[in-house]
N, C-alpha and C positions, 0 to 999 in steps of 0.2 A: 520443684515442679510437682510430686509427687505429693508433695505436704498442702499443696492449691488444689490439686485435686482432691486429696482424701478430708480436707475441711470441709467442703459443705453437705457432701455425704456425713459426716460425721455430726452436720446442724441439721441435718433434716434427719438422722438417725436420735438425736438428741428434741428435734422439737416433735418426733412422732410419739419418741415416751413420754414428751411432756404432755401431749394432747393426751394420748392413752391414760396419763395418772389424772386430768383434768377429768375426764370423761366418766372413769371410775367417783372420782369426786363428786363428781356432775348427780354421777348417781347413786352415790350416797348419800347425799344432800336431799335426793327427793324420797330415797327410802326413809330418812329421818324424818322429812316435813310430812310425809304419806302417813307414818307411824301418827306422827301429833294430830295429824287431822283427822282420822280416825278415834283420837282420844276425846278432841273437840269434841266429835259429833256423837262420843258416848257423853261424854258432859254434858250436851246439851239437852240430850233425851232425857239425861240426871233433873236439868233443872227443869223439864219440860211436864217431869213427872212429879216433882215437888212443885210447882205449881197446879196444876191440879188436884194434887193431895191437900193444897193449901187451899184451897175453892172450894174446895169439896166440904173442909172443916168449917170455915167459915160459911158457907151452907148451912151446915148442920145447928153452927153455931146461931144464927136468923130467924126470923120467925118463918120464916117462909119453907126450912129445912123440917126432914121428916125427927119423929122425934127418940129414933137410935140410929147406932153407928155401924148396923150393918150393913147398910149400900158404903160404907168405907171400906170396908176390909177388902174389896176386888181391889181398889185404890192403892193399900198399900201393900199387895200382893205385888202389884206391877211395878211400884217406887223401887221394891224389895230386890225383886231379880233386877232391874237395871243398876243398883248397887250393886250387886255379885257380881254382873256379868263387867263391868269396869273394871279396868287395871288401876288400882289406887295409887296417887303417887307417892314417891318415897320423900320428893326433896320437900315437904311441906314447911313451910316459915308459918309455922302460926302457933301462937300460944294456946289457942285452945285445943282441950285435951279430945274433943268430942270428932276432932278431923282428924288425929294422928294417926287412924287405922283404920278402916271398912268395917271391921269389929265396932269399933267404937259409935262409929256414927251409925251404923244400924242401932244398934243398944240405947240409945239417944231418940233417936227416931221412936223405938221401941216405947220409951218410957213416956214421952210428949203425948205419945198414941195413947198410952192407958189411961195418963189422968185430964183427958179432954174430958172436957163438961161445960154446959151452959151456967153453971154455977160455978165454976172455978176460974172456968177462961173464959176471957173479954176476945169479941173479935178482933182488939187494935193487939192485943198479945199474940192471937195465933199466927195472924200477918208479921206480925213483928220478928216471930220466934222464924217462921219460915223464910221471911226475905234473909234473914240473917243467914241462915246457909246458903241460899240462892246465890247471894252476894259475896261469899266467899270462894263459890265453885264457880260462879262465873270471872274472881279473880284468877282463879286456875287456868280458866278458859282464854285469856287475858295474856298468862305469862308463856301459855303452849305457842302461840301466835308473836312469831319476833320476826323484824324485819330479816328477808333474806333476798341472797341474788337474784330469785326468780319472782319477779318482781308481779308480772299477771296472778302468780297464785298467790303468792302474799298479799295483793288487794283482795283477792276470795277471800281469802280466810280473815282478814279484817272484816268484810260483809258481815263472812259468816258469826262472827262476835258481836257487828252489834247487832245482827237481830236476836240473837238472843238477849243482848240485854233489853232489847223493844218486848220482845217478849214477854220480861219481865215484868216491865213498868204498865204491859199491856195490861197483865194478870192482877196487880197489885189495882188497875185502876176497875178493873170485872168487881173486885174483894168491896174495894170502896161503894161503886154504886151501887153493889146487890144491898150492902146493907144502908145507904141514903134512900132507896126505895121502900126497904122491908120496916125500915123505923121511923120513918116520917120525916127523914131530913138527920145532918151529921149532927152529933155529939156535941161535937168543938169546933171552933175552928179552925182549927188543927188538922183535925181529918179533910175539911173543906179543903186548905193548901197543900193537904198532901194531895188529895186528889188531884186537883190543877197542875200540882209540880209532875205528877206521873205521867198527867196526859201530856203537858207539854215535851216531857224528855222523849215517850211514847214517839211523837211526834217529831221531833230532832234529828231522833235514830232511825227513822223512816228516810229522812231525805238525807242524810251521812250515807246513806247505804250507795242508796241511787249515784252519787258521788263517786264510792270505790268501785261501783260494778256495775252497769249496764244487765249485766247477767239476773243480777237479782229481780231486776224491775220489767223484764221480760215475765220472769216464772211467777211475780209476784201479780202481774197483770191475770196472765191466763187464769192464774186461780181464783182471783177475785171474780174473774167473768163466769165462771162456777157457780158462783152464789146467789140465791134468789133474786130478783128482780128489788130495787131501788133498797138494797143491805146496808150499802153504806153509808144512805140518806141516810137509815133507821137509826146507825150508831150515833152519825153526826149529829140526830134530834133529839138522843139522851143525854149526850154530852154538853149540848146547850141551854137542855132543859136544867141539867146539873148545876150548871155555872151559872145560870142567870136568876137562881131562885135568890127572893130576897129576904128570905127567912132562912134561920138554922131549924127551923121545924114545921114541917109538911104534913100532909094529908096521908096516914100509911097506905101502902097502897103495894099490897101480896103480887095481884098479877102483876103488875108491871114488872115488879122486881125477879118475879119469874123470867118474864118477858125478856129483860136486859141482859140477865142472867144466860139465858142461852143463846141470846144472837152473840154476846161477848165471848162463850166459850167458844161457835162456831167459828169469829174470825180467832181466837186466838190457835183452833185445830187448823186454819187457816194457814196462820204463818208458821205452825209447826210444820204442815206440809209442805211450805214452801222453804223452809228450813232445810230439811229434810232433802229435798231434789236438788238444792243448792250444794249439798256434802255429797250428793252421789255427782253432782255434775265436776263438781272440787276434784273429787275421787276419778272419776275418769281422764280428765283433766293429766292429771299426775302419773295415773296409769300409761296414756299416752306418751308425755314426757318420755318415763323410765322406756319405754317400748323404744320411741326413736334413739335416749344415750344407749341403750342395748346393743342397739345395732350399730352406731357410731361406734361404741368402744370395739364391738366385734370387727367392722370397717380397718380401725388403731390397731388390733391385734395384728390382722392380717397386712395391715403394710406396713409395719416392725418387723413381721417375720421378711416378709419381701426385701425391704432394705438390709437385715441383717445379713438374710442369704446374698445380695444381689453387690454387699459392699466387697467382699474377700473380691467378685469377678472383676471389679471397676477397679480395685488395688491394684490387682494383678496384669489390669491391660493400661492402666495408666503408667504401671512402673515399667513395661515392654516400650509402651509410646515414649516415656521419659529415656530411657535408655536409647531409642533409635534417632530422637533427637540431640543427645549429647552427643553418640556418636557423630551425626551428621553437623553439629556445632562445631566439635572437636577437629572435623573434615574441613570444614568452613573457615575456619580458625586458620590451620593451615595453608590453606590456598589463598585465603588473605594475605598472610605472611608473605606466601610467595610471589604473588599477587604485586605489595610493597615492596618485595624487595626488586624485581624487576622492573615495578616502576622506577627505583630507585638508580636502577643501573641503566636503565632510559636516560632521565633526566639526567644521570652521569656523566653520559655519552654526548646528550644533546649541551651540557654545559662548558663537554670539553670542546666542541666545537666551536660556540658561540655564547657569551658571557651568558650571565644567568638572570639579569635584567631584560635582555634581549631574548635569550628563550622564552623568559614567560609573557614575552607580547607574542611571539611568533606561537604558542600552546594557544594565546586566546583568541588568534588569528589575528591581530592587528598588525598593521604594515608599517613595519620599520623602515625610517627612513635615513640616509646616508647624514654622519653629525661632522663638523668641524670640532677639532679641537686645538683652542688659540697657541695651547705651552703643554707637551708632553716630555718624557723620555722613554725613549727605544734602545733597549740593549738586544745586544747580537753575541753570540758566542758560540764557539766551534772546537776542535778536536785538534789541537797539533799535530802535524803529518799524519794526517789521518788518510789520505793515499796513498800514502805505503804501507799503513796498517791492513787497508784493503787486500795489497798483494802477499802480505805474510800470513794475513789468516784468512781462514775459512769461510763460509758466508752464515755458518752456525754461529762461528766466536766471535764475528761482527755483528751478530744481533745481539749475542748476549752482552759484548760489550758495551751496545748503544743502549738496549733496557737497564745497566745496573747503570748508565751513567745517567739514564733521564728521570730513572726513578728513585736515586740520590738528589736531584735537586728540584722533583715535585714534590720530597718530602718534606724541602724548606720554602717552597713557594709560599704555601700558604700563611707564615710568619711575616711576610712582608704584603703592604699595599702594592702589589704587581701583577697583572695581570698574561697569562702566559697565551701566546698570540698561535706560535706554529712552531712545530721543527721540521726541516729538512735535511735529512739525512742526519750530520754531525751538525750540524747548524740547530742551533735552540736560540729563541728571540721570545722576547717578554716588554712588555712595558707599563708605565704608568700614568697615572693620569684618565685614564681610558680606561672600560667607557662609562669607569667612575671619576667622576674630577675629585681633584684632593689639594687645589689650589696650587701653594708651590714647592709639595713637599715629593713630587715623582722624582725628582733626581734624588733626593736624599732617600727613597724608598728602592730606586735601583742602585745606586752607590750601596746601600745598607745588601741589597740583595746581591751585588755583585761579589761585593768580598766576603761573605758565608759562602758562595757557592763556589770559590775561591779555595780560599780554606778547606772546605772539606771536602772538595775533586781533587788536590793534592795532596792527600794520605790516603784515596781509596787505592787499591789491590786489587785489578780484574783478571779473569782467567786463570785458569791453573799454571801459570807463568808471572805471577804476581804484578802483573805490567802498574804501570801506573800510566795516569793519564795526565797532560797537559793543556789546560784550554789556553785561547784568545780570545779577548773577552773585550768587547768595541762598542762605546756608549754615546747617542747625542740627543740633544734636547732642540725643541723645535715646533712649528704645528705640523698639523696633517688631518686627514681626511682619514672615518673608520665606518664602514658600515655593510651590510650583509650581501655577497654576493654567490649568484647559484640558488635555483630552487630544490634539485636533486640531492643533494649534499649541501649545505649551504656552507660559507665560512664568515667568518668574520677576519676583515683584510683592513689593512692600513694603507695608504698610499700618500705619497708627497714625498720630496725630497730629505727631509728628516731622517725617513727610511734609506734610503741609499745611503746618507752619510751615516749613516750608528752600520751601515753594511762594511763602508770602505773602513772606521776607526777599526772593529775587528779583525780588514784583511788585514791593515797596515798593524796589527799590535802583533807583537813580542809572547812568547809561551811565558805561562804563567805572571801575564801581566794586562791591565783593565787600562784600553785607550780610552782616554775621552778628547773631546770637539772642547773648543774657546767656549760654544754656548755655555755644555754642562759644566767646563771647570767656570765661569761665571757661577752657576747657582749656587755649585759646594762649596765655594769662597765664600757664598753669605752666611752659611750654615755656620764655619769655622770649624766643622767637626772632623773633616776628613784631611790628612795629608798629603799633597796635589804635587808634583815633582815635571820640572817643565822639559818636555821634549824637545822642543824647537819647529823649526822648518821643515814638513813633510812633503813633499810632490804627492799628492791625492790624484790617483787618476779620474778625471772629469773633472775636480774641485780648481786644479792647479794648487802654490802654495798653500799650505794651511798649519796654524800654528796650534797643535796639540798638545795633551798630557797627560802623564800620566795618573790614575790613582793608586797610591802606596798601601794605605789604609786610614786607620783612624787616628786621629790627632793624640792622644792618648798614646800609643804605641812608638809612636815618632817625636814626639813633645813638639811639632812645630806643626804650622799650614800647608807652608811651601818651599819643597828644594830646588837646588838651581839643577839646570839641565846637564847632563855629561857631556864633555867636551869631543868623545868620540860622534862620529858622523849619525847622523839616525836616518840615509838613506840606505836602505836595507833592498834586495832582490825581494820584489814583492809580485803573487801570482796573479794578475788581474783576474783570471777567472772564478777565484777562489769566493764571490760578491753575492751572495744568494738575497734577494728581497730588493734590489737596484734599480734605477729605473735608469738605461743608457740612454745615448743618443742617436738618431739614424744617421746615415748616409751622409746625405747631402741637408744642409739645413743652414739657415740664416742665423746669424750668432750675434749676441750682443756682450756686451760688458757686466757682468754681475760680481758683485763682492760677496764673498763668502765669508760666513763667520771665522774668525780665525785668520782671515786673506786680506791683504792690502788691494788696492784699486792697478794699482800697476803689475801686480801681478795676472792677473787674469787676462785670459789669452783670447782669440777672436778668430772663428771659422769662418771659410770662405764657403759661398754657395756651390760650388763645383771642383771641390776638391777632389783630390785623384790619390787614391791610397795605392796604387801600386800593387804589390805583393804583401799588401795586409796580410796576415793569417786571419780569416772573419769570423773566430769564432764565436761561438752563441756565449752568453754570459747567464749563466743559471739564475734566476729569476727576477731580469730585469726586463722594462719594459721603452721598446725603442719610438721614438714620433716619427709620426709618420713622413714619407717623403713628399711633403706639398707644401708652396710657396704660400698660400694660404694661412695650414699652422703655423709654417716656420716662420711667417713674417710677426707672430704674434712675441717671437722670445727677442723683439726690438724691445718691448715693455719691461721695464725694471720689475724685478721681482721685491718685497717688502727686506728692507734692511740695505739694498744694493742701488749704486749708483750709474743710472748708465754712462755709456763710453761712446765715445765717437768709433765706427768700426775702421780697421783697419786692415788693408791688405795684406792678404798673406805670402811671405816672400820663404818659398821651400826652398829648403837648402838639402843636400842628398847628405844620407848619416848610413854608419853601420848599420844601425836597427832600422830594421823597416816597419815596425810599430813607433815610430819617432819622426815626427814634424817637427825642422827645428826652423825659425823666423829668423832669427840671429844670436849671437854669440851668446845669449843667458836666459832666451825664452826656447823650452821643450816642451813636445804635445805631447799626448797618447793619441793615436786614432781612435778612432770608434769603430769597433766592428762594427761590418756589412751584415745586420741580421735584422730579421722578420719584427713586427711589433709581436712581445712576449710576454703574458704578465708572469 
């Protein structure tokens, strides 16, 4: 966080020194170009004043010229100091020796000057000898001038070049027609084309200009408007006169050539002055430039200094801000954690209640509705004498009893497809099937859960009395009805008769041994995997006969399927109340004939509508649930239930017994009553 902040402080600390070193640049670049165009414009006055030294000779040299050379010497008085007062250059590329120093070419100039004469020099040599340096300083002039960034003044200064070389070709075409005037017409024809060639270039270099600079042809106007009335008629009527003679030999003719002679020099002081205004306007021009980078760079300095100073403070408050948001991350962090983990122990809660399929409709508020299920198994399991465990201990050592024992076999639940439904009190009930289906492997998945949880309840040691515990453990396979009841608490409940029967194989089993019903020893028969040992004949109270069995364990252990049953009795004193998850029967109610798994058709016994229990004891049966007493319901249990055959009913002929929880019809059919209790679920 800290490194996101100090980045772009650190690009805008990094692009201010780069403008700053640009800016500096910026203005080095025009003190350089400033320096060379100041040298230009001593050049120019260089060549400004060698053509007129060169006019002047050539003058002299005419017939028209006076006849010594002292109107010269003011001439090359002026040539002279504008020589001294130039910075000569050093890097000069030229072979000849007469440029290599200021020395030299004064000393050159020197000597050309003594031996002028109208008998030694030709006027095409004096022009000749002087464009030749002209030509060389105006290369000079040439290489000072290089393209650069700043593009407006580099068209100047390109202006500024060629009118100097217009300048030139201006002067060299005054040289020619002074002397086509003064002599009657040219020499050769030679001098003729050279004329022509200079007026034309003269003229080239005029409208180039107009091209680079706008500038020029302003300053160039005004001064022209300067000039006498109809000037530039007069030029354009020598120059035509020039070119359209048809002779190399004319009429001499003094004045005129006077005459040409000074309008010529006027426009060429002409464009020296406009020469001239063009390098002061070049020179302010740049002056300005430097003035605004001046103050730019001064702008750069001072917001370098600002950001330099101003980065420690933005360090220092972003790594405060950084710190109070880790802290606060770090808080965050946390409370998320805890945040999770109580969700976690939420949806713990809410999963031990009701599967976890069915929680997350009921989270997304969807309405779950009540499911059939066609073939389940329900196991039931309890605490051997676990009422009299009640009255020998505590109600401390009966909790801790009941947690080490449910939280030994939550610890295997989760190894098997089972789902764990409820406990009551000693009572733990699980089953499969539900309310994941898993086709036909719930018995094999509560047989597989029954004897793990078998196993290892008989080696635990509770209490500091080392007790051990013995379950019963009562399994039947079947359909039923599962779905969410209670919006306060909600549960997830099974109901149908399925349930009652895995309630009574529990009451009616043996400690340390897993009853099962005819259905589930059916299914573990298909398996092969378990060892099944046959009980026989049980009196089920409510069921009547029913033919049960035991499971031993796994096939493996016993090397067979099936043992035969022990020849001792397997009617056993059994608690009826002992039945938690039941669903009894009321009072009075109409009874039919139903065959129960396990039960023959002639066993099954038949209620009368106004039976008289006597001195029943009515007591309530822990969590069964009774029909109601109306001829209405009751006439509905004429209907066969799926698997069972109805029976014609039959009257019931009481006979008086010891037990008075005992209806007996005759000599080899016995009831149970039904308690006298409230519908309960």
């Amino acid at each position: 966080m800290l490194c996101l902040n100090v980045l772009p402080i650190l690009g805008l600390w990094a692009y201010t020194v780069y403008t700053l070193a640009d800016s500096v640049g910026f203005r080095e670049e025009y003190y350089k170009r400033r320096s060379a165009l100041y040298f230009s414009i001593d050049l120019g006055k260089l060549v400004h004043r060698l053509q007129v030294e060169r006019d002047m000779s050539v003058l002299y040299l005419s017939a028209i010229g006076p006849e010594t050379k002292s109107f010269l010497l003011s001439e090359y008085t002026k040539t002279d100091d504008v020589i001294l007062e130039l910075t000569w250059p050093n890097d000069i590329d030229n072979l000849n020796i007469m440029f290599l120093s200021k020395e030299n070419f004064l000393a050159f100039l020197q000597e050309h000057r003594r031996v002028l004469n109208p008998n030694v020099l030709s006027i095409q040599n004096e022009i000749d000898f002087y464009s030749r340096s002209i030509d060389t300083i105006i290369l000079w002039l040439y290489n000072t001038i290089t393209e650069s960034k700043f593009s407006l003044i580099w068209k100047l200064l390109v202006a500024y070049q060629k009118l100097s070389s217009a300048k030139e070709n201006l002067g060299v075409e005054r040289a020619l027609g002074t002397m086509f005037y003064a002599r009657g017409g040219f020499e050769s024809r030679t001098y003729f084309e050279n004329y022509n060639l200079r007026l034309h270039s003269f003229r080239a270099y005029m409208r180039s200009i107009g091209m680079y600079s706008t500038v020029v042809d302003e300053i160039y106007i005004k001064n022209i408007e300067n000039l006498p009335i109809n000037f530039s008629s007069t030029i354009e009527h020598f120059r035509a006169e020039i070119q359209l003679i048809n002779s190399t030999i004319a009429a001499v003719d003094v004045r005129k050539a006077r005459f040409f002679f000074d309008n010529m020099t006027i426009y060429l002081d002409t464009l020296f002055t406009v020469q001239t205004e063009m390098g002061a306007f070049v020179i302010e021009k740049f002056n300005n430039e430097i003035d605004d980078l001046t103050q730019q760079l001064a702008i750069n300095a001072v917001l370098l200094v600002i950001v330099i100073l101003v980065c420690p403070v933005v360090i220092l408050a972003t790594e405060s801000l950084t710190s109070s948001i880790q802290t606060y991350a770090l808080t965050l962090v946390d409370k998320t954690k805890e945040l999770t983990k109580e969700k976690k122990r939420t949806d713990g809660l809410l999963y031990q209640m009701v599967p976890r399929q069915v929680a997350d409709m009921l989270k997304k508020k969807k309405k779950v509705d009540a499911e059939f299920f066609k073939m389940v198994t329900v196991c039931f399991s309890d605490m051997y004498g676990f009422d009299k465990l009640t009255v020998d201990l505590t109600p401390m050592e009966i909790v801790e009893l009941l947690n080490a024992l449910y939280n030994t076999v939550d610890d295997i639940l989760d190894d098997f497809d089972v789902y764990k439904v409820e406990t009551i009190n000693d009572c733990y009930m699980v089953a499969s099937g539900l309310p994941k289906r898993n086709k036909d492997r719930h018995a094999f998945e509560i047989a597989e859960f029954a004897l793990n949880m078998l196993r290892t309840v008989s080696v635990m040691k509770v209490l500091s009395s080392n007790r051990s515990i013995q379950l019963r453990i009562g399994i039947n396979s079947g359909p039923c009805m599962a779905g969410i009841v209670g919006t306060l608490m909600p549960r997830y409940c099974l109901f149908g008769d399925t349930v009652n029967t895995a309630s009574r194989m529990k009451a009616y089993s043996e400690p340390n041994k897993i009853h099962i019903s005819y259905s589930t020893y059916q299914l573990l028969r298909k398996t092969k995997s378990f060892t099944i040992k046959k009980r026989g004949s049980v009196a089920v109270k409510g069921k009547g006969d029913m033919r049960t069995f035991w499971l031993m364990g796994k096939v493996e252990d016993f090397g067979t399927v099936e043992i035969e049953a022990d020849l001792e009795s397997n009617q056993q004193a059994i608690d009826i109340t002992d039945m938690p998850g039941e669903i009894a029967s009321v009072q009075q109610h109409t009874s039919g004939i139903y065959v129960m798994p396990g039960c023959s058709a002639k066993d099954e016994k038949s209620f009368g509508l106004n039976t008289s229990h006597g001195d029943v004891n009515k007591e309530d049966l822990p969590g069964e649930i009774t029909t109601i007493e109306s001829p209405t319901y009751s006439a509905s249990l004429q209907y066969p239930m799926p698997g069972r055959q109805p029976q014609r009913r039959k009257p019931i002929l009481k006979k008086t017994t010891t037990n008075p929880n005992i209806e007996v019809t005759n000599e080899k059919e016995r009831e149970l009553k039904a308690p006298d209790v409230r519908e309960k679920i």
